[in-house]
C-alpha positions as CSV (number, residue, x, y, z in Angstrom):
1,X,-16.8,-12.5,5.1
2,X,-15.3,-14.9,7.4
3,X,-15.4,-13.6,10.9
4,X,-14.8,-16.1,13.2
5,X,-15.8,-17.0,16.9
6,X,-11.9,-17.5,18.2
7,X,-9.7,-15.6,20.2
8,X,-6.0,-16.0,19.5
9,X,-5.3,-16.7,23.2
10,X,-7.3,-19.5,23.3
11,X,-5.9,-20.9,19.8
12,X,-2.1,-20.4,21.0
13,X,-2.7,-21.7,24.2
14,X,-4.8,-25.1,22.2
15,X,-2.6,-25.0,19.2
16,X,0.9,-24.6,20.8
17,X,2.4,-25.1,16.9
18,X,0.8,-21.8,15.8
19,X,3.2,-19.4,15.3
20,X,2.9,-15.8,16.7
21,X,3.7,-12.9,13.8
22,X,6.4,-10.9,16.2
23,X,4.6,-7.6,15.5
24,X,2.4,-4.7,17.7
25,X,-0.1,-4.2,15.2
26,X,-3.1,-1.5,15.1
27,X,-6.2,-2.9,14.1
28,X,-8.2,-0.9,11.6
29,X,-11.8,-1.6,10.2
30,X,-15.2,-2.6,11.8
31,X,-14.1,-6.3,11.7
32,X,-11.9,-6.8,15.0
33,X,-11.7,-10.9,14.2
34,X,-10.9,-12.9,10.9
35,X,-9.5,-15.6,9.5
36,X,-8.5,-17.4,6.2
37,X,-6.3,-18.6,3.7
38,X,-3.4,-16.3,3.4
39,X,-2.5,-15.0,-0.2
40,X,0.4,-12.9,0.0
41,X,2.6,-9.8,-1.5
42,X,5.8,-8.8,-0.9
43,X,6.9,-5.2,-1.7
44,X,8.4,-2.3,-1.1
45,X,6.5,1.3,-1.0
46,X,4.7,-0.1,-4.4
47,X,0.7,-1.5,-3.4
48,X,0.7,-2.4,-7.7
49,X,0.3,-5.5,-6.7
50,X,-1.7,-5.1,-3.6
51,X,-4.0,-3.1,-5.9
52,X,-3.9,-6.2,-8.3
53,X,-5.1,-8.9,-5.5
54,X,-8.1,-6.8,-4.2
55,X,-9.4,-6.6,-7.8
56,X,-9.9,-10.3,-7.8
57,X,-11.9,-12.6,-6.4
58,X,-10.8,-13.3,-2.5
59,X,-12.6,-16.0,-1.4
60,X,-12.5,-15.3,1.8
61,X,-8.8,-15.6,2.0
62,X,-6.7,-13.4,4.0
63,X,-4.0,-11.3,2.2
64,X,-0.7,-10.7,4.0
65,X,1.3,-7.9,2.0
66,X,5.2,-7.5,3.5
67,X,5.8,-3.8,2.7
68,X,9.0,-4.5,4.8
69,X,7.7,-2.4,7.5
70,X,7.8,0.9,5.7
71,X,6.2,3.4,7.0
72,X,7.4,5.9,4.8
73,X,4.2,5.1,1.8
74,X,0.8,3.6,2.4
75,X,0.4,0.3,1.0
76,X,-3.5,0.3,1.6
77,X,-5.8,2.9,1.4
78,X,-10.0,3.2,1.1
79,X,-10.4,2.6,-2.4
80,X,-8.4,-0.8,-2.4
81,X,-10.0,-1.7,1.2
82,X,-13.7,-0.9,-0.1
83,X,-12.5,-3.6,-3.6
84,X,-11.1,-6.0,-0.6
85,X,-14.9,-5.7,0.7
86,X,-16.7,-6.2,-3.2
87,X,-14.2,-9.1,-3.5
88,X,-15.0,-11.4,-0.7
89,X,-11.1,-10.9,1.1
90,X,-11.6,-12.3,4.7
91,X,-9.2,-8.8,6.0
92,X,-5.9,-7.6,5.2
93,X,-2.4,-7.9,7.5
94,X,0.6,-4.9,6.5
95,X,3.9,-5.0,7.2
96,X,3.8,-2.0,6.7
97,X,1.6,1.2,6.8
98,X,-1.8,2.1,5.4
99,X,-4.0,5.9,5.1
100,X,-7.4,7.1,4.6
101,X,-8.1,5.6,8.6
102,X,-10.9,7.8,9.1
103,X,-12.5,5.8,6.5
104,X,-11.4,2.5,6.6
105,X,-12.5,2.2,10.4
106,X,-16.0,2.7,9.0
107,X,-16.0,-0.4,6.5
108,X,-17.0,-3.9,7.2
109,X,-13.0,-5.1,7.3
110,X,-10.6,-6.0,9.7
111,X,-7.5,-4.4,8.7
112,X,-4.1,-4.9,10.8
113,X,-1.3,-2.4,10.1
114,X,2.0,-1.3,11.8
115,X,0.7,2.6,11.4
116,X,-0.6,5.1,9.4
117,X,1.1,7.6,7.3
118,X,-0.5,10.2,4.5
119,X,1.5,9.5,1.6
120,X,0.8,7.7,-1.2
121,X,2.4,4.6,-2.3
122,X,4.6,4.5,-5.9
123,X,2.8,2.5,-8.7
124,X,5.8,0.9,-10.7
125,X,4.3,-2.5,-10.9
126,X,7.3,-3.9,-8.6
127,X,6.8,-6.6,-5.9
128,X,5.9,-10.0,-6.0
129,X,2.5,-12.7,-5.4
130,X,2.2,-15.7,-4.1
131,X,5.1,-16.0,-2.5
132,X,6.5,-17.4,0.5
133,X,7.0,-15.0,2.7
134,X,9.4,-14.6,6.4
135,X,8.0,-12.1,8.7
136,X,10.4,-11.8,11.4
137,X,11.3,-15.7,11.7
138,X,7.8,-16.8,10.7
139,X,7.2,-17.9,7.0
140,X,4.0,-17.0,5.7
141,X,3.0,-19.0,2.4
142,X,-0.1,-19.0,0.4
143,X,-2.4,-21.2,2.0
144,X,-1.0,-20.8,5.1
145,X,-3.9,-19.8,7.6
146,X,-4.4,-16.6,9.4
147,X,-5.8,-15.6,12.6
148,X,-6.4,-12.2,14.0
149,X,-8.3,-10.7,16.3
150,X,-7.0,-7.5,18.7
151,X,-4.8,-9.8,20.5
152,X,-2.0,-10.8,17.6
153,X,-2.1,-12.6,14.5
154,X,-1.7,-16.1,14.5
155,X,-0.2,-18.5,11.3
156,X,-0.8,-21.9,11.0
157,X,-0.2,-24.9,8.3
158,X,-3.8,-25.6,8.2
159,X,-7.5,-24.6,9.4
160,X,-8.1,-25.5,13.2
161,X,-11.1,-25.0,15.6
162,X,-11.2,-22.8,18.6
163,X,-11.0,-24.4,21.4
164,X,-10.2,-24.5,25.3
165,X,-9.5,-21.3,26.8
């Protein structure tokens, strides 16, 4: 699992073309940092095809699901974050909200969510993978890099390095 030794702080303030995802999110999971890839998910109060992505092989890639901040239906829950964990995924950003807290804060993870809510999600096989994705007035695409840690979640084109600070 890729947990790395960066804070976003120091990143922004060294990599002044990272963009900022303008979200508060709550972090969830024993892992507080990560980074990766992103592979991404759009959809709306339908995890099918978060569900799909956690059943394959990650690769230490961080998947970025816009749930179009509905918090009406969890699109992550502990039986999809404990397949993240089997499948190598580097942690998991929502747009949206996630359940079963009590137990996700327990596995080896970094989750970051806009909040919490009980209910279950629909499973209709809607939404969408791989796709390019604008969070706020950031674009998010597969391959795009994440970084998170408690502070925010950073994108960028490309890997870079911590640095300064």
């Amino acid at each position: 699992m890729s947990t790395a030794n960066f804070t976003t702080p120091d990143l922004s303030d060294a990599y002044p073309e990272c963009e900022v995802l303008p979200f508060q999110f709550v972090r969830f999971g024993r892992i507080e940092c990560f980074s990766g890839p992103a592979a991404t998910v759009s959809c709306y109060e339908d995890n099918s095809r978060v569900a799909e992505a956690v059943s394959e092989p990650g690769e230490d890639r961080v998947l970025v699901v816009d749930g179009q901040q509905s918090l009406r239906r969890s699109l992550l829950g502990d039986n999809l974050a404990q397949k993240a964990i089997q499948n190598n995924w580097a942690g998991i950003v929502v747009l949206g909200a996630i359940r079963d807290v009590e137990i996700i804060d327990t596995l080896s993870l970094g989750v970051y969510a806009l909040g919490v809510v009980p209910v279950k999600t629909e499973k209709l096989g809607q939404g969408q993978r791989d796709v390019n994705l604008t969070l706020g007035d950031i674009s998010v695409n597969p391959g795009h890099w994440i970084y998170a840690d408690r502070n925010g979640v950073l994108v960028a084109s490309g890997p870079i390095h911590s640095g300064g600070g």
